[in-house]
C-alpha positions as CSV (number, residue, x, y, z in Angstrom):
1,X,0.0,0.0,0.0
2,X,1.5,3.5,-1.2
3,X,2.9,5.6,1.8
4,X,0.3,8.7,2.6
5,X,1.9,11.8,3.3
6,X,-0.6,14.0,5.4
7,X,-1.0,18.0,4.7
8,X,-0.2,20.3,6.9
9,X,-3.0,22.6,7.8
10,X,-1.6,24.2,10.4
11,X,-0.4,28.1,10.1
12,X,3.8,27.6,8.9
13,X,6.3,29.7,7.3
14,X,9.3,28.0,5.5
15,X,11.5,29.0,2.2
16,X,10.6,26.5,-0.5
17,X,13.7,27.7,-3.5
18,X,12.9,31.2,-3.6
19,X,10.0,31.7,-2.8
20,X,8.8,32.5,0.9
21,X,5.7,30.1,1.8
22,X,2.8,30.5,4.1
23,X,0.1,29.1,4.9
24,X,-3.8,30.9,4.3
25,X,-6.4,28.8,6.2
26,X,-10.4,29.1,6.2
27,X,-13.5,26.9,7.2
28,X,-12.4,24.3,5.3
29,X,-8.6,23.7,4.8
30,X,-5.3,25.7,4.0
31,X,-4.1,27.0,0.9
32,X,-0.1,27.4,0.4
33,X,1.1,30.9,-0.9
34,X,4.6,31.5,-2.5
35,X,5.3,34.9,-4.0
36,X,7.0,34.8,-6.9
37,X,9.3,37.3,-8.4
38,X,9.2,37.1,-12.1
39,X,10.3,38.8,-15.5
40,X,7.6,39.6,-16.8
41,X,5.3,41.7,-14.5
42,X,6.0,44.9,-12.7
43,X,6.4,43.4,-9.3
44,X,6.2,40.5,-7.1
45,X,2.9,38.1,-7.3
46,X,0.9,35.5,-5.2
47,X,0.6,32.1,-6.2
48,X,-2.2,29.7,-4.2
49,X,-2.2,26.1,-4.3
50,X,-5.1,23.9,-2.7
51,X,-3.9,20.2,-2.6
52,X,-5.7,16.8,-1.4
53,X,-5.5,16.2,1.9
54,X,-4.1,12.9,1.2
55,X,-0.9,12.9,-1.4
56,X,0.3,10.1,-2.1
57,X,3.7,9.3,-2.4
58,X,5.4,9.3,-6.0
59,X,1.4,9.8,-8.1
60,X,1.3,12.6,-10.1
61,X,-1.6,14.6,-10.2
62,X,-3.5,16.9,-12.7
63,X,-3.7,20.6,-12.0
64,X,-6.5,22.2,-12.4
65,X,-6.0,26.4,-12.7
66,X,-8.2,28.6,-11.5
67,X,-7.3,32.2,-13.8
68,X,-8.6,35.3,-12.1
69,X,-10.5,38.2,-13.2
70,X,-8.6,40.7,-11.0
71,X,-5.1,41.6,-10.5
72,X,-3.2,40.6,-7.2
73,X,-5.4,41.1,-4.4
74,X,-8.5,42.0,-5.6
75,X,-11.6,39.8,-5.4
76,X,-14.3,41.9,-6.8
77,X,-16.4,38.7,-7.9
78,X,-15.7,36.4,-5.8
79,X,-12.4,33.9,-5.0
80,X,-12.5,31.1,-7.6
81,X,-10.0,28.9,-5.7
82,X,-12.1,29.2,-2.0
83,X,-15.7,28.2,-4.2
84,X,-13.3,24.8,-5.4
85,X,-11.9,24.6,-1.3
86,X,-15.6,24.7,-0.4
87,X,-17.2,22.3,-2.8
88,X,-14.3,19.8,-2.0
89,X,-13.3,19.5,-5.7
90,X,-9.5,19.2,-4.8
91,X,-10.1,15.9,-2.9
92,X,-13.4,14.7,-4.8
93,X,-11.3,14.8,-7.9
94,X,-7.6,14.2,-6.8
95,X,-6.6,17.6,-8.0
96,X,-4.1,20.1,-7.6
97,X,-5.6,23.5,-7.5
98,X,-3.5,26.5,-8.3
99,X,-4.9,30.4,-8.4
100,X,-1.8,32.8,-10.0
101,X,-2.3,36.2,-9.8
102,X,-1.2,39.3,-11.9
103,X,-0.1,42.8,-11.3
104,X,-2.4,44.3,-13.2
105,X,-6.0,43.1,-14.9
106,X,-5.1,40.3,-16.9
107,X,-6.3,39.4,-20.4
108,X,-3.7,36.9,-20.7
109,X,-1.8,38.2,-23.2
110,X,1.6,39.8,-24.0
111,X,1.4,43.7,-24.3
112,X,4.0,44.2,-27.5
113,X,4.6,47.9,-26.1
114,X,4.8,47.3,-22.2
115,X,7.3,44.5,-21.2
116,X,5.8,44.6,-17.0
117,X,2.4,43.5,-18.7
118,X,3.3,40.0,-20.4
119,X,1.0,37.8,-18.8
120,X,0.7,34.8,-21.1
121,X,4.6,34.4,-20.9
122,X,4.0,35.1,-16.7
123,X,1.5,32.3,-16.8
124,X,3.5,29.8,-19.0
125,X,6.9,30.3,-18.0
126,X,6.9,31.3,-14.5
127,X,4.0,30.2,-12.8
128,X,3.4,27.0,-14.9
129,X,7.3,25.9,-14.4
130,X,7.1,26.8,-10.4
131,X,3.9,24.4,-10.0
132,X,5.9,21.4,-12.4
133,X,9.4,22.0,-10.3
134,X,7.8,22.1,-6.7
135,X,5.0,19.8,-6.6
136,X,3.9,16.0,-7.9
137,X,2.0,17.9,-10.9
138,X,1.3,16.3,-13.8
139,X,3.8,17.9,-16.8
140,X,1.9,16.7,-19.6
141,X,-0.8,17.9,-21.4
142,X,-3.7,16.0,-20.0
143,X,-2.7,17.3,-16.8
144,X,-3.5,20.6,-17.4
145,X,-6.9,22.3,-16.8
146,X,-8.2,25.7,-16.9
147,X,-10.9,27.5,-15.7
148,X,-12.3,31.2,-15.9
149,X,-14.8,33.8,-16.5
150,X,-14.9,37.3,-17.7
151,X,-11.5,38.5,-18.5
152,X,-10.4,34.7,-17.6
153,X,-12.9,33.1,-19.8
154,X,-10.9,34.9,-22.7
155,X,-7.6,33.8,-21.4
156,X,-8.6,30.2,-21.0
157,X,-9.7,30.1,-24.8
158,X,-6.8,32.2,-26.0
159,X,-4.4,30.0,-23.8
160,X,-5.9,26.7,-25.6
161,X,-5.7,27.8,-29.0
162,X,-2.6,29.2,-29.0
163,X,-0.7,26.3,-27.2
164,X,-3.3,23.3,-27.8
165,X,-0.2,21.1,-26.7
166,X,0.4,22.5,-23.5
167,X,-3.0,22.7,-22.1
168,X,-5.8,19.4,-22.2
169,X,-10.0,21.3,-21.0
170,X,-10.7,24.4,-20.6
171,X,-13.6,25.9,-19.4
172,X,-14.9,29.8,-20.0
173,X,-18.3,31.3,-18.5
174,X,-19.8,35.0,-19.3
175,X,-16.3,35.4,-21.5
176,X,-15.7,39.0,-21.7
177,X,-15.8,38.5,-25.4
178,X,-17.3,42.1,-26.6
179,X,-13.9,43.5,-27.5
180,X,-13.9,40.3,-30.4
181,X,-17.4,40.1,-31.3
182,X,-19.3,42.5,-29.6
183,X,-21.4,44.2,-28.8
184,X,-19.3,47.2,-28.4
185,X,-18.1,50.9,-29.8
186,X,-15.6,51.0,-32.1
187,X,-13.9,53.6,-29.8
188,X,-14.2,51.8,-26.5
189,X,-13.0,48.9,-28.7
190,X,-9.7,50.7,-29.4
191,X,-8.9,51.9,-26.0
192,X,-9.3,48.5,-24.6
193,X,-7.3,47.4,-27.6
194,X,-4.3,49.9,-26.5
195,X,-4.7,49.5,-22.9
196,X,-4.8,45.7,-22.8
197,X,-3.0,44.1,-26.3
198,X,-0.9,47.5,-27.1
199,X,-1.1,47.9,-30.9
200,X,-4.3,46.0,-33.1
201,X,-1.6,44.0,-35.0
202,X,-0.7,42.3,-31.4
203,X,-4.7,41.9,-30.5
204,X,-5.1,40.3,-33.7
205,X,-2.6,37.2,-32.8
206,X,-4.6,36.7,-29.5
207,X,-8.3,37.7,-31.0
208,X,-10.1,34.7,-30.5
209,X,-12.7,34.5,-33.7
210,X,-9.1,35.2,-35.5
211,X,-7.8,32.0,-33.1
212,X,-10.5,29.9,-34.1
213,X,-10.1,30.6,-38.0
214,X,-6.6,29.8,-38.1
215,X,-5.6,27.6,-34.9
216,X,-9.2,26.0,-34.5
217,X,-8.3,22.3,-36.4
218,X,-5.2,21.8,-34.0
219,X,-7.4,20.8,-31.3
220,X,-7.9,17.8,-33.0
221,X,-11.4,15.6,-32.8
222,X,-11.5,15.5,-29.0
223,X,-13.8,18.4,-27.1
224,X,-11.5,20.0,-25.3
225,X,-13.4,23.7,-25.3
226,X,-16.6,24.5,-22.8
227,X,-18.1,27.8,-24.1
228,X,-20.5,28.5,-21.3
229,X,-22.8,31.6,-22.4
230,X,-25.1,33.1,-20.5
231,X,-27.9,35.9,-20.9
232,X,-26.7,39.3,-21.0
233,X,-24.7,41.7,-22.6
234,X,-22.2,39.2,-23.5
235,X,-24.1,36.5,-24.5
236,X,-24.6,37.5,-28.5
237,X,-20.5,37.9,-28.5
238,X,-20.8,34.5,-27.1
239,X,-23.4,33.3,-29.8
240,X,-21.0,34.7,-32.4
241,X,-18.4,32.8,-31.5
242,X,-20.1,29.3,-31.0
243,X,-21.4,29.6,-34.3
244,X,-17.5,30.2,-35.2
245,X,-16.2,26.8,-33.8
246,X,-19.8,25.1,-35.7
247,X,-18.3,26.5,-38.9
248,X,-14.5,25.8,-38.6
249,X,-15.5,22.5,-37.1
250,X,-14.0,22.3,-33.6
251,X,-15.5,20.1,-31.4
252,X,-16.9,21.6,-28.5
253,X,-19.6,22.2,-25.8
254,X,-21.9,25.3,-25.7
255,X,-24.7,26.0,-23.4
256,X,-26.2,29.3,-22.9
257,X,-28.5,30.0,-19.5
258,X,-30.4,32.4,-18.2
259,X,-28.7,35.4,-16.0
260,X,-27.0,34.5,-13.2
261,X,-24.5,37.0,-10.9
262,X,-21.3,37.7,-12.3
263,X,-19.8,35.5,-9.5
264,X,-17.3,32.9,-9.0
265,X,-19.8,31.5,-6.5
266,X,-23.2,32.6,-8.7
267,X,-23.6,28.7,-9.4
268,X,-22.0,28.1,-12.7
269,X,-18.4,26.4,-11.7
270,X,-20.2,22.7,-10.8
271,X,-20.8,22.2,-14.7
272,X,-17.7,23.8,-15.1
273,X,-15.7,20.7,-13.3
274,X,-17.7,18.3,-14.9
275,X,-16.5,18.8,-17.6
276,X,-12.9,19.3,-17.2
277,X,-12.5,16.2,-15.2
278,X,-14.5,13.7,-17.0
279,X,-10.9,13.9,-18.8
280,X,-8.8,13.8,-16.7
281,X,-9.5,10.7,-14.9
């Protein structure tokens, strides 16, 4: 019988490389925090994992990432990685649970004029490499899940399209997916556009109707994409873009419900897991 290492819950401080780890706990377990320094944001970040209580010694598990709508700190909608502590996912589902942060609002994507505002290369090359060095995380592609909504809901589809091979399920809800397809103003569209992607030749390599055209047939035959739309004023943005994937034939799954909160916690993320790990098993 495998050896079963137990989890500390208790509040701790210790150095783990370099990165100073604590120890956050709530009603119903601990998460550990590093702060990582890394290249391409303007300052330090935070970096929460929820694990199983029970690891077992020498199993990998798959990692399931829980991208925020917020930069460092801020919770405006809700925390995405207490909803998963709460509803037990990390030990229903033998998952790692990891919630990076950003230091500013993230759209998952590398600014081409501002070099402390490269958040897809923050994501994939420091925060993705600290998980895979420092704990028994899957490295392959089937071990990697992500989740979002809002601004996060764009970075999860962007993320998977561009880099099909590093990443297995994703899952976005109420994307934020009016700068794409709308509705919006064209002048509100281009000061997003400057603020968040730096010039429109940059937006266009992370645009996601653009992604679908072009990068849609690398995800193979395997529905790996949950667009989860919902009433509202970006649900026909949504409807747009599902009827994208229908014409450049990639598999996926698309459900559109009524209203709900623009919440982590509004109801939403239990179809959300479904999905990503009836794949991961």
């Amino acid at each position: 019988m495998a050896r079963v290492l137990a989890v500390v819950s208790s509040i701790l401080f210790f150095f783990l490389g370099n990165a100073l780890v604590g120890t956050e706990t709530g009603e119903s377990g601990s998460f550990i925090v590093h702060r990582l320094d890394s290249p391409y944001q303007a300052g330090e970040t935070t970096l929460r994992v929820l694990l199983p209580d029970r690891i077992e010694e020498g199993k990998r598990y798959p990692v399931l990432y829980i991208l925020p709508v917020h930069e460092d700190g801020l919770f405006r909608h809700g925390d995405g990685l207490e909803e998963v502590r709460k509803a037990g996912y990390h030990n229903q589902h033998g998952l790692i649970c990891v919630a990076p942060s950003f230091t500013s609002k993230p759209w998952f994507a590398d600014h081409d004029l501002n070099p402390e505002k490269r958040d897809e290369s923050h994501f994939l090359e420091t925060v993705l490499a600290f998980v895979e060095s420092h704990y028994p995380a899957q490295n392959s592609v089937e071990g990697r899940l992500l989740v979002g909504f809002s601004k996060s809901g764009w970075g999860v589809m962007s993320l998977l399209l561009r880099h099909p091979d590093v990443f297995h399920r994703v899952v976005g809800w109420d994307i934020g997916i009016r700068v794409d397809a709308g509705p919006i103003e064209e002048s509100d569209r281009a000061q997003r556009i400057a603020r968040e992607w730096g010039t429109a030749e940059n937006f266009d390599q992370y645009r996601i109707s653009s992604l679908i055209r072009s990068r849609g047939s690398a995800l193979g035959e395997e529905t790996r994409l949950f667009y989860y739309n919902v009433e509202g004023n970006r649900g026909p943005g949504g409807a747009i873009i599902h009827q994208l994937l229908v014409e450049a034939g990639v598999p996926h799954r698309y459900l559109y419900e009524p209203k709900r909160e623009h919440r982590w916690d509004s109801g939403w993320l239990p179809e959300a897991v479904r999905f990503l790990v009836s794949a991961s098993k």
